[in-house]
PDB file of N, H, CA, C and O in Angstrom:
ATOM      1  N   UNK A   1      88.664 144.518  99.483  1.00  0.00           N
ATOM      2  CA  UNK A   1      88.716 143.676  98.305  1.00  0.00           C
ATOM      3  C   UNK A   1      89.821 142.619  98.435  1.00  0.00           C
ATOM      4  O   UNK A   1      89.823 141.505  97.912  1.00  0.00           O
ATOM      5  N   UNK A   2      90.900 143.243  99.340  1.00  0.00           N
ATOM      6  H   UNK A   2      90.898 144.148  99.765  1.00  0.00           H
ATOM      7  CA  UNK A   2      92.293 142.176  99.150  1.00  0.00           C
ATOM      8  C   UNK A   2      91.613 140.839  99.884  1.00  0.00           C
ATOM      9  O   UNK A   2      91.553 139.747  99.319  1.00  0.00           O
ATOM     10  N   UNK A   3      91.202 141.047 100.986  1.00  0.00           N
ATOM     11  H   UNK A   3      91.250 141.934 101.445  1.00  0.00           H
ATOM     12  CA  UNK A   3      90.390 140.557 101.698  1.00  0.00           C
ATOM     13  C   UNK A   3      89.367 139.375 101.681  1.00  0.00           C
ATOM     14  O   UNK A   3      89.256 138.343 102.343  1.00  0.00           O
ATOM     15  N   UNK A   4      88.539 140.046 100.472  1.00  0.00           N
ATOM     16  H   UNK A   4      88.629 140.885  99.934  1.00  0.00           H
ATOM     17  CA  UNK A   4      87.764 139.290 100.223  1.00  0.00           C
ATOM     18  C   UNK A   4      88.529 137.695  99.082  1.00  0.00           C
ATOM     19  O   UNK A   4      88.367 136.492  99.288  1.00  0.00           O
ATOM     20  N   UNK A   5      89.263 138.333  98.038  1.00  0.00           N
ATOM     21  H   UNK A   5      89.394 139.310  97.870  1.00  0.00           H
ATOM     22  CA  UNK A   5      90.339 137.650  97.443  1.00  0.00           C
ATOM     23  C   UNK A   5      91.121 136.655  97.914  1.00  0.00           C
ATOM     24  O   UNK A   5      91.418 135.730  97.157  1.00  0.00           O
ATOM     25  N   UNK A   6      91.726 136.694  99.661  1.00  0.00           N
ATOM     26  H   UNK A   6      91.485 137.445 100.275  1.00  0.00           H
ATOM     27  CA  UNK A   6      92.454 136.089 100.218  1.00  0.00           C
ATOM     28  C   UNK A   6      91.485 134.834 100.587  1.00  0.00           C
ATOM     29  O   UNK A   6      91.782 133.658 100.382  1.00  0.00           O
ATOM     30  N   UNK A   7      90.449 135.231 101.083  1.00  0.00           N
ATOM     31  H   UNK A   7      90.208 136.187 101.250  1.00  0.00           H
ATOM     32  CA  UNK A   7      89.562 134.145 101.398  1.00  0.00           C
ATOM     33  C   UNK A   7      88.856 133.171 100.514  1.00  0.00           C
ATOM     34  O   UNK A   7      88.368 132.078 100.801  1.00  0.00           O
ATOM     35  N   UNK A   8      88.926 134.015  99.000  1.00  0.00           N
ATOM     36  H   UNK A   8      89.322 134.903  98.767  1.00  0.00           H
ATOM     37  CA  UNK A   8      88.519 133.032  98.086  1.00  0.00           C
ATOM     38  C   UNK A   8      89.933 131.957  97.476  1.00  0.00           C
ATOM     39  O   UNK A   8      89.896 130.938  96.786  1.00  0.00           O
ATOM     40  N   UNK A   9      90.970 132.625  98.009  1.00  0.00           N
ATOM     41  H   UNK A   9      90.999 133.453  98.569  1.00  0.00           H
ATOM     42  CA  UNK A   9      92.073 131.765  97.717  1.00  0.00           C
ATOM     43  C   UNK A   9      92.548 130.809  98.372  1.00  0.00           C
ATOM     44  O   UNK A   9      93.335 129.962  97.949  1.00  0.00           O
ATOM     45  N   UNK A  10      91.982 130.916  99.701  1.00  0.00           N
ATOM     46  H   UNK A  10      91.343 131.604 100.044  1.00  0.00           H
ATOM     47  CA  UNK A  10      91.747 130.205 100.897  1.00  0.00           C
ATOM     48  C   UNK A  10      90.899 128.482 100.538  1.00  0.00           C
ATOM     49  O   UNK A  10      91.076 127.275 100.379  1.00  0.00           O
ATOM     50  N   UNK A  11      90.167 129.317 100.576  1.00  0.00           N
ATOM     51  H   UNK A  11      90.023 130.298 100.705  1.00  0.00           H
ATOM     52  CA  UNK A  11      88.906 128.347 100.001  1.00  0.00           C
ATOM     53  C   UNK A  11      89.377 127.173  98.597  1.00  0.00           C
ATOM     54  O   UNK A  11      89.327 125.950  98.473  1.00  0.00           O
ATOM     55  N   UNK A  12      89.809 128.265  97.745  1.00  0.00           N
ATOM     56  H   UNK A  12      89.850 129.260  97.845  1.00  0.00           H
ATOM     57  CA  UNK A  12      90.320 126.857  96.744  1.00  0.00           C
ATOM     58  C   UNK A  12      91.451 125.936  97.360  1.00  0.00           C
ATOM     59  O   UNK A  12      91.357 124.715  97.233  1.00  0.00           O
ATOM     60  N   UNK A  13      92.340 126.412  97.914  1.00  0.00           N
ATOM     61  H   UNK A  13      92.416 127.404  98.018  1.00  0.00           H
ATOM     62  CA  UNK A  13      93.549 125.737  98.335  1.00  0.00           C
ATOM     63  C   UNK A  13      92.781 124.740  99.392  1.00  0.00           C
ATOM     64  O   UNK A  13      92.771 123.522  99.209  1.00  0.00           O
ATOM     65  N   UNK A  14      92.189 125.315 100.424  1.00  0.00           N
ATOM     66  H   UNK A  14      92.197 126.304 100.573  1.00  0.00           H
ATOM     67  CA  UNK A  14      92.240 124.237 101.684  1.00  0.00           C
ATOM     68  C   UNK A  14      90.917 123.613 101.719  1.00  0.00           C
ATOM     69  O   UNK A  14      90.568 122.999 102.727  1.00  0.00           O
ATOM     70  N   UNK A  15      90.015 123.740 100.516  1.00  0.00           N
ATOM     71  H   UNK A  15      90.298 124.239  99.697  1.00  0.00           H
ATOM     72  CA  UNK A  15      88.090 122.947 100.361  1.00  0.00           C
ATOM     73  C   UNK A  15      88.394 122.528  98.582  1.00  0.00           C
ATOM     74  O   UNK A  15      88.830 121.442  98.202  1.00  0.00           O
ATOM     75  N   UNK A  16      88.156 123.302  97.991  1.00  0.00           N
ATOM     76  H   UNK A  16      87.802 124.185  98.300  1.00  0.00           H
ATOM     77  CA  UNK A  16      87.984 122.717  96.538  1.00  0.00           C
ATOM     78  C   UNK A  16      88.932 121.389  96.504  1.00  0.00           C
ATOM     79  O   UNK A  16      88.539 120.223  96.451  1.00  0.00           O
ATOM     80  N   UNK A  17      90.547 121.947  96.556  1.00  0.00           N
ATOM     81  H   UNK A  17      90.867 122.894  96.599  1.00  0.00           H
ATOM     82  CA  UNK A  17      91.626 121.301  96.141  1.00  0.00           C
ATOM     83  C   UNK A  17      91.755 119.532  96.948  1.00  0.00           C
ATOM     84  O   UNK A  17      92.087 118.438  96.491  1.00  0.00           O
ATOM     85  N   UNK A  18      91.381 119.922  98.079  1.00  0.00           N
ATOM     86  H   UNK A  18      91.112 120.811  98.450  1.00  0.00           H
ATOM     87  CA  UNK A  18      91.550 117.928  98.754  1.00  0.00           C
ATOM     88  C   UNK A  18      90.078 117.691  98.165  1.00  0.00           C
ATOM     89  O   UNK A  18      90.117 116.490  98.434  1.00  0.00           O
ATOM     90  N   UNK A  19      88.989 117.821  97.667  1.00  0.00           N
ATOM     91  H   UNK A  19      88.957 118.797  97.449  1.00  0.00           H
ATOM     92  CA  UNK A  19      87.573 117.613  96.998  1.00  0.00           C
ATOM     93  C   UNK A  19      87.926 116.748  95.813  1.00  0.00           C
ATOM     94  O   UNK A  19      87.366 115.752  95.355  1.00  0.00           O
ATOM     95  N   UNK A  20      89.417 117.650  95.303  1.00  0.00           N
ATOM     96  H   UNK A  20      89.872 118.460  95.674  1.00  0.00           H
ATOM     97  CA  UNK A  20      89.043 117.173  94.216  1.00  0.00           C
ATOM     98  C   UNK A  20      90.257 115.640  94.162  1.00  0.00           C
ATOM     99  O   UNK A  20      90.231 114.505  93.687  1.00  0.00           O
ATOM    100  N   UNK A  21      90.876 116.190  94.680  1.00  0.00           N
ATOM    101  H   UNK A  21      90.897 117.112  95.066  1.00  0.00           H
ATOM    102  CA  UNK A  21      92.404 114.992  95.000  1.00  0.00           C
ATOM    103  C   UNK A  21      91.395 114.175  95.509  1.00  0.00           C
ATOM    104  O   UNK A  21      91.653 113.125  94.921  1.00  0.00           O
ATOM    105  N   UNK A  22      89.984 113.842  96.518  1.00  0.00           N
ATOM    106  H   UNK A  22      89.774 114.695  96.995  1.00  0.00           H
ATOM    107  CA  UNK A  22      89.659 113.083  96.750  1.00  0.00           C
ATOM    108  C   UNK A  22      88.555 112.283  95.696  1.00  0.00           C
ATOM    109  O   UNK A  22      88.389 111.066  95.767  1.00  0.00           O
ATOM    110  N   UNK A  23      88.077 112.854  95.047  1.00  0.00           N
ATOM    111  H   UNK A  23      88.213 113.843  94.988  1.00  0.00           H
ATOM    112  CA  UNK A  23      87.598 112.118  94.054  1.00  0.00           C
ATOM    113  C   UNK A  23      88.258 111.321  93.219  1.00  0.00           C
ATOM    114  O   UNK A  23      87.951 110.129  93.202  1.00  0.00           O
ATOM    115  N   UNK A  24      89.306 111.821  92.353  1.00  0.00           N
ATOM    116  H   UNK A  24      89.555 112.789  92.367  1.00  0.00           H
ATOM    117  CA  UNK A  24      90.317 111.399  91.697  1.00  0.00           C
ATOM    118  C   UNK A  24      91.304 109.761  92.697  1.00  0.00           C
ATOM    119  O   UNK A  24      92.074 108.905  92.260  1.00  0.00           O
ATOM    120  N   UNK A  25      90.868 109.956  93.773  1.00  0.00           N
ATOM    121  H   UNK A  25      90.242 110.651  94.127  1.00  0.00           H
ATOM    122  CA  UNK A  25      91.440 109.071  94.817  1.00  0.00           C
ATOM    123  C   UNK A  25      90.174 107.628  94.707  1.00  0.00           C
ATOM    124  O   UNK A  25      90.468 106.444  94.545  1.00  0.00           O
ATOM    125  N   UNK A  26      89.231 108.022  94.806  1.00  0.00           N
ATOM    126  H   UNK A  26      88.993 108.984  94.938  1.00  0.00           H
ATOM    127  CA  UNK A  26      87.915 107.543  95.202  1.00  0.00           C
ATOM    128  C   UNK A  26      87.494 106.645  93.356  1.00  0.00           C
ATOM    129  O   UNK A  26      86.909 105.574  93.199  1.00  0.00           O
ATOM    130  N   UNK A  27      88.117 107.682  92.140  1.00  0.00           N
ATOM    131  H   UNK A  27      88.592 108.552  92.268  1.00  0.00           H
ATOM    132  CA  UNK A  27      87.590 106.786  90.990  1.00  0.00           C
ATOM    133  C   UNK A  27      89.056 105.812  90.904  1.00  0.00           C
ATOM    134  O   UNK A  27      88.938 104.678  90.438  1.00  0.00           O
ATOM    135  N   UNK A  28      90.338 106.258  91.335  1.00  0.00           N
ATOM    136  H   UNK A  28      90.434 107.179  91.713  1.00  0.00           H
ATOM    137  CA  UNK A  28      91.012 105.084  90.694  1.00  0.00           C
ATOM    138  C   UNK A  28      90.893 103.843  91.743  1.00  0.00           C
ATOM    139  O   UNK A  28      91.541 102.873  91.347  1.00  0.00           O
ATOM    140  N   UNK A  29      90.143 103.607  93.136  1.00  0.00           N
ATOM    141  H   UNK A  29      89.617 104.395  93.457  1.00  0.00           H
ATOM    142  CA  UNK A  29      89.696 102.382  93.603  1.00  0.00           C
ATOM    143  C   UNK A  29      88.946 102.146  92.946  1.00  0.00           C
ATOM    144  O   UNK A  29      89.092 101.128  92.271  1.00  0.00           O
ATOM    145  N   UNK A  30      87.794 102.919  92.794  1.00  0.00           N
ATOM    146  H   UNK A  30      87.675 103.746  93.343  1.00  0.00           H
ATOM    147  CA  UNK A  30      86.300 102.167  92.191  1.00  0.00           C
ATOM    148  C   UNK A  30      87.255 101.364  90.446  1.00  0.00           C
ATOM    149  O   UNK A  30      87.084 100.208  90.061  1.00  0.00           O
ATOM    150  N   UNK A  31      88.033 102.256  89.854  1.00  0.00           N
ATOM    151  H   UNK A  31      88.172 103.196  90.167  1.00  0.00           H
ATOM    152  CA  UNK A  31      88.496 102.027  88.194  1.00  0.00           C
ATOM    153  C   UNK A  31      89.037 100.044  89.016  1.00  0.00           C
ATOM    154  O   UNK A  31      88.575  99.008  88.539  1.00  0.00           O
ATOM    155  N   UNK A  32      90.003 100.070  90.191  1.00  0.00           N
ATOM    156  H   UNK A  32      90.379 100.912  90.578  1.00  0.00           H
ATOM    157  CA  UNK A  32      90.676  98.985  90.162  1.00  0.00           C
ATOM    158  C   UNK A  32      89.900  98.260  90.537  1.00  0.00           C
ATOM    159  O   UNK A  32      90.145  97.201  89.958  1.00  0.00           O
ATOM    160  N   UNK A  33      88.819  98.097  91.362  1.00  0.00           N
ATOM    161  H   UNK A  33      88.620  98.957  91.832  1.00  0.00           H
ATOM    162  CA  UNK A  33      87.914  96.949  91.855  1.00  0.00           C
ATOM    163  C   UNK A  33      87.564  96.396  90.610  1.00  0.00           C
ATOM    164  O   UNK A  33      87.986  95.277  90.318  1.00  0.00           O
ATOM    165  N   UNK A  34      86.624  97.231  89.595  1.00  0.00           N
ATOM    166  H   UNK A  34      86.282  98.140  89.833  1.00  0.00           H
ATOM    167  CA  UNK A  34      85.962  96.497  88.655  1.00  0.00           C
ATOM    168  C   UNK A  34      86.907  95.691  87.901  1.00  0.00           C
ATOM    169  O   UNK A  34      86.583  94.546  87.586  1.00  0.00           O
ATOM    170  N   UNK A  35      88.251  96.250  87.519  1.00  0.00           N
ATOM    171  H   UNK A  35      88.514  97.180  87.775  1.00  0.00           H
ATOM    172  CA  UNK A  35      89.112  95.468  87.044  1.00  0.00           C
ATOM    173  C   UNK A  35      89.392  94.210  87.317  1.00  0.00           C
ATOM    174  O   UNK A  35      89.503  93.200  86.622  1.00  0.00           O
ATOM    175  N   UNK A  36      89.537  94.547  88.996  1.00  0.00           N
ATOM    176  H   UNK A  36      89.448  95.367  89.560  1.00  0.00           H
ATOM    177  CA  UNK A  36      89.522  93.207  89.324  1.00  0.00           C
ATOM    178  C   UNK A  36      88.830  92.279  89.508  1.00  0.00           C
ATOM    179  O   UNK A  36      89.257  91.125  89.546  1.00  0.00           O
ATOM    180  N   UNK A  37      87.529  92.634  89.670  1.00  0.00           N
ATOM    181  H   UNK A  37      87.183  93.571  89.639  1.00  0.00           H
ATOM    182  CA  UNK A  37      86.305  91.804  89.561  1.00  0.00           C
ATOM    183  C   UNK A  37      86.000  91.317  87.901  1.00  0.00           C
ATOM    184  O   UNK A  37      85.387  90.292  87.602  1.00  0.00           O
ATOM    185  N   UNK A  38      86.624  92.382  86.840  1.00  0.00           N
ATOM    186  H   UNK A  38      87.122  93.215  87.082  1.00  0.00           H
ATOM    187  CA  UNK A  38      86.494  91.719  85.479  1.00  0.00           C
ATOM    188  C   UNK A  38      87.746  90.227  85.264  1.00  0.00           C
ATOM    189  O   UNK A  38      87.732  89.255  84.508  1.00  0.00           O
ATOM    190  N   UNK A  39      88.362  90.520  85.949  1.00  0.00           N
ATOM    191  H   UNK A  39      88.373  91.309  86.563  1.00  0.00           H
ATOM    192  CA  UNK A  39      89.483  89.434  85.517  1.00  0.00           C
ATOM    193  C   UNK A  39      89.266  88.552  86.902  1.00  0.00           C
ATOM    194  O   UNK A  39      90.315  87.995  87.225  1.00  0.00           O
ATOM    195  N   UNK A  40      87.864  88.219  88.041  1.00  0.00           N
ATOM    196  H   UNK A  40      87.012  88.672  87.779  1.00  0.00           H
ATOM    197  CA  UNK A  40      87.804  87.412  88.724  1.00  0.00           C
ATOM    198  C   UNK A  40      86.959  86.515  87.814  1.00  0.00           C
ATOM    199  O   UNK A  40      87.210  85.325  87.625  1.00  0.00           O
ATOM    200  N   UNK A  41      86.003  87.142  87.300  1.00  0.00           N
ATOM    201  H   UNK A  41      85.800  88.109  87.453  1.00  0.00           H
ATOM    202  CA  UNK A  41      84.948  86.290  86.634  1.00  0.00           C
ATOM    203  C   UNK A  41      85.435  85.921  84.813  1.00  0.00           C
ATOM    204  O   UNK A  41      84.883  85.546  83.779  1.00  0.00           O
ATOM    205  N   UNK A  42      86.580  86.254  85.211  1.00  0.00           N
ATOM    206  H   UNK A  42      87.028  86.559  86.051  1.00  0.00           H
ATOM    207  CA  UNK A  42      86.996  86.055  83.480  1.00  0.00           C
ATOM    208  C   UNK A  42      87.738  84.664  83.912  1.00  0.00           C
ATOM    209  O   UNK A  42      87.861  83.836  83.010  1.00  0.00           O
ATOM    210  N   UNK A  43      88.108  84.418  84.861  1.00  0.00           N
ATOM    211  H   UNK A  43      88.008  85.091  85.594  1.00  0.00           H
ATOM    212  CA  UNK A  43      88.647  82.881  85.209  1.00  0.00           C
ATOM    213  C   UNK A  43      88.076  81.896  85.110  1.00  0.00           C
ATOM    214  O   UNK A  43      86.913  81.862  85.512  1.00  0.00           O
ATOM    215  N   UNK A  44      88.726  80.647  84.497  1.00  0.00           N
ATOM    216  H   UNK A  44      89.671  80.675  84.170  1.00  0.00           H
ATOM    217  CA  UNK A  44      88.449  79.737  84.163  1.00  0.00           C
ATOM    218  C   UNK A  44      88.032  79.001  84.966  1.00  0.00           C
ATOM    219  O   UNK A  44      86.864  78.631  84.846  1.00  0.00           O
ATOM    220  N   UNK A  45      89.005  78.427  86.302  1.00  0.00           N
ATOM    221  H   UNK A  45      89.954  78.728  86.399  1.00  0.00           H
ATOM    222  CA  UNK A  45      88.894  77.639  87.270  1.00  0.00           C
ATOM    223  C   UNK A  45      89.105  78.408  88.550  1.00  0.00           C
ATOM    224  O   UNK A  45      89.608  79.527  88.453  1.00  0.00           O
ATOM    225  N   UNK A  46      88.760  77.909  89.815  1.00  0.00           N
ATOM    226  H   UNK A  46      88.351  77.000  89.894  1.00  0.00           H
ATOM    227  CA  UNK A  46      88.874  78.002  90.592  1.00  0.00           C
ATOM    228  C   UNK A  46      90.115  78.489  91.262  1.00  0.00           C
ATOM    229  O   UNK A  46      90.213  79.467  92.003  1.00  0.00           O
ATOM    230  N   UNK A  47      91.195  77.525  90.829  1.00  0.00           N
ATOM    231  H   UNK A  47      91.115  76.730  90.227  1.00  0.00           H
ATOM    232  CA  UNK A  47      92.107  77.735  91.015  1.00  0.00           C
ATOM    233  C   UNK A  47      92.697  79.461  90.347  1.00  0.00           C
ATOM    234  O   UNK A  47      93.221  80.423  90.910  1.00  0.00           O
ATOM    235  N   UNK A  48      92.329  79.221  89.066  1.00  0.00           N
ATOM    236  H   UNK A  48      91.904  78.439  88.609  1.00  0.00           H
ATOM    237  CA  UNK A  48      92.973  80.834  89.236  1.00  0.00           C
ATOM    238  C   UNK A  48      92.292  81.830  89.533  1.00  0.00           C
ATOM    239  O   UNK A  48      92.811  82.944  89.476  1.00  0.00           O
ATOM    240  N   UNK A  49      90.819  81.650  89.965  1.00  0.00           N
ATOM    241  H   UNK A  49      90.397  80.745  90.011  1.00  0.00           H
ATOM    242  CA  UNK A  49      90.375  82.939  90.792  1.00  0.00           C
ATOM    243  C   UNK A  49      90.778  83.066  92.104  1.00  0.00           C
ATOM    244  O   UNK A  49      90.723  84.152  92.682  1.00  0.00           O
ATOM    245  N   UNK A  50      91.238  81.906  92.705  1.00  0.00           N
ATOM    246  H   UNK A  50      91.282  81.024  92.235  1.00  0.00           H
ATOM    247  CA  UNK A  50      92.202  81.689  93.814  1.00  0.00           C
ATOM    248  C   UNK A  50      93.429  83.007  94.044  1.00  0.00           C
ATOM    249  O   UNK A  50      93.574  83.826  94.951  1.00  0.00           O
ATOM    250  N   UNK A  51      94.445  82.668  92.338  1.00  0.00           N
ATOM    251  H   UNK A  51      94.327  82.003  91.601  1.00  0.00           H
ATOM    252  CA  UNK A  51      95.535  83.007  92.376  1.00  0.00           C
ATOM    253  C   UNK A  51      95.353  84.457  92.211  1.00  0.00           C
ATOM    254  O   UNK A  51      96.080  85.170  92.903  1.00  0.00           O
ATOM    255  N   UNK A  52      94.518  85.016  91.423  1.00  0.00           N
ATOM    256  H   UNK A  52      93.928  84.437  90.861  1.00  0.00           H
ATOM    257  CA  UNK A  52      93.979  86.515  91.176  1.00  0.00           C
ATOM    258  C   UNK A  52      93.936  87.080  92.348  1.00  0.00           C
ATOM    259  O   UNK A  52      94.651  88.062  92.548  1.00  0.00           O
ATOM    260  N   UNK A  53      92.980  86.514  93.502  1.00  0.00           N
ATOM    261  H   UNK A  53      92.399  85.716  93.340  1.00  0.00           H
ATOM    262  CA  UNK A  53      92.605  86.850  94.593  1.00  0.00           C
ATOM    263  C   UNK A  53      93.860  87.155  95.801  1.00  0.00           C
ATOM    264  O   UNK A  53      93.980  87.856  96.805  1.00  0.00           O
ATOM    265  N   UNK A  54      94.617  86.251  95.091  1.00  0.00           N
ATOM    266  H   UNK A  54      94.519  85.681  94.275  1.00  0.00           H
ATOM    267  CA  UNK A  54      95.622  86.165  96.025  1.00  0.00           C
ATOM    268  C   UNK A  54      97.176  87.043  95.568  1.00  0.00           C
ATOM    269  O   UNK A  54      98.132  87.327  96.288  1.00  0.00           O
ATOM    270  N   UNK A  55      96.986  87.269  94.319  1.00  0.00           N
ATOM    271  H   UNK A  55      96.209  87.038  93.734  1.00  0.00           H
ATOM    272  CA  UNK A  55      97.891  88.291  93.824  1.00  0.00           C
ATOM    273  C   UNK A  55      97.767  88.588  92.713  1.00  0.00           C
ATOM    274  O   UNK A  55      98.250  87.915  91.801  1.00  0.00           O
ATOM    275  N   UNK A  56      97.018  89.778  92.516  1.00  0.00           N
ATOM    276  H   UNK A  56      96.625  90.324  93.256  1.00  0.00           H
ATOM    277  CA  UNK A  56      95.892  90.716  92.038  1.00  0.00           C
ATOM    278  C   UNK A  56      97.578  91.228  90.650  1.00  0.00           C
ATOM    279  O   UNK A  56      97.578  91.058  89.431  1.00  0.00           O
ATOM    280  N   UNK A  57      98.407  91.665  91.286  1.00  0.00           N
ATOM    281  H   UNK A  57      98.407  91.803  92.276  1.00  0.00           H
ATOM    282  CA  UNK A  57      99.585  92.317  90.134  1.00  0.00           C
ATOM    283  C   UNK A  57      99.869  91.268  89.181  1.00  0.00           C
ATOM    284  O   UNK A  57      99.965  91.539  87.985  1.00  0.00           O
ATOM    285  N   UNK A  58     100.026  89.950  89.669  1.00  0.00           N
ATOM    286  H   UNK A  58      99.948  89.729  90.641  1.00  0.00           H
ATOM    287  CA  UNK A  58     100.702  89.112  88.524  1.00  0.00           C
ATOM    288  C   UNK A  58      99.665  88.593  87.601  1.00  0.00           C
ATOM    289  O   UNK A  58      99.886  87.888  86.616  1.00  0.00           O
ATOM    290  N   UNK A  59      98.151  89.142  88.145  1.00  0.00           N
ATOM    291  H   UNK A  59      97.971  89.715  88.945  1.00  0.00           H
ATOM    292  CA  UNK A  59      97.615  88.448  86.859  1.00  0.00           C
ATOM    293  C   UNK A  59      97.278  89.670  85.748  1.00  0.00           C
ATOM    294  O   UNK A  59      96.609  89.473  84.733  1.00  0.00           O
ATOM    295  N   UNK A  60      97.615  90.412  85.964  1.00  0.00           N
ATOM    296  H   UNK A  60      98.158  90.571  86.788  1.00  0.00           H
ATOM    297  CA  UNK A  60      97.100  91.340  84.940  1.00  0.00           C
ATOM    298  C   UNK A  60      97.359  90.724  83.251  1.00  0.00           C
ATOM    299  O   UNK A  60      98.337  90.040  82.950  1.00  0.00           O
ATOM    300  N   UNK A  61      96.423  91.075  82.411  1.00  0.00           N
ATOM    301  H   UNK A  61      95.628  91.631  82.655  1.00  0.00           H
ATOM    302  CA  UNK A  61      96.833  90.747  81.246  1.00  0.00           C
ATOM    303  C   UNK A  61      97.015  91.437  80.418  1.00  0.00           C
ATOM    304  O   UNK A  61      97.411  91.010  79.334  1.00  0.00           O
TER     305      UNK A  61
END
């Protein structure tokens, strides 16, 4: 039984646990792209989809 226990503890630590750190990894790119694609097409001109593109932190609003 200890046995069987160790291996299910196994299993969460070294399969479930990076599964899930990797999802959580995987939605906050997908969360920042769209962001940034909402505030590419929210630009007025050229120029500041330029500046967005080119430094994504200072345009936040």
């Amino acid at each position: 039984m200890e046995t069987f226990l160790t291996i299910l503890m196994a299993l969460g630590i070294y399969v479930v646990l990076p599964l899930i750190v990797a999802a959580v990894v995987v939605g906050a790119v997908i969360w920042r792209s769209k962001k940034r694609a909402e505030r590419t097409t929210e630009a007025t001109t050229a120029e500041e989809a330029e500046a967005i593109a080119r430094h994504p932190a200072k345009a936040i609003r």
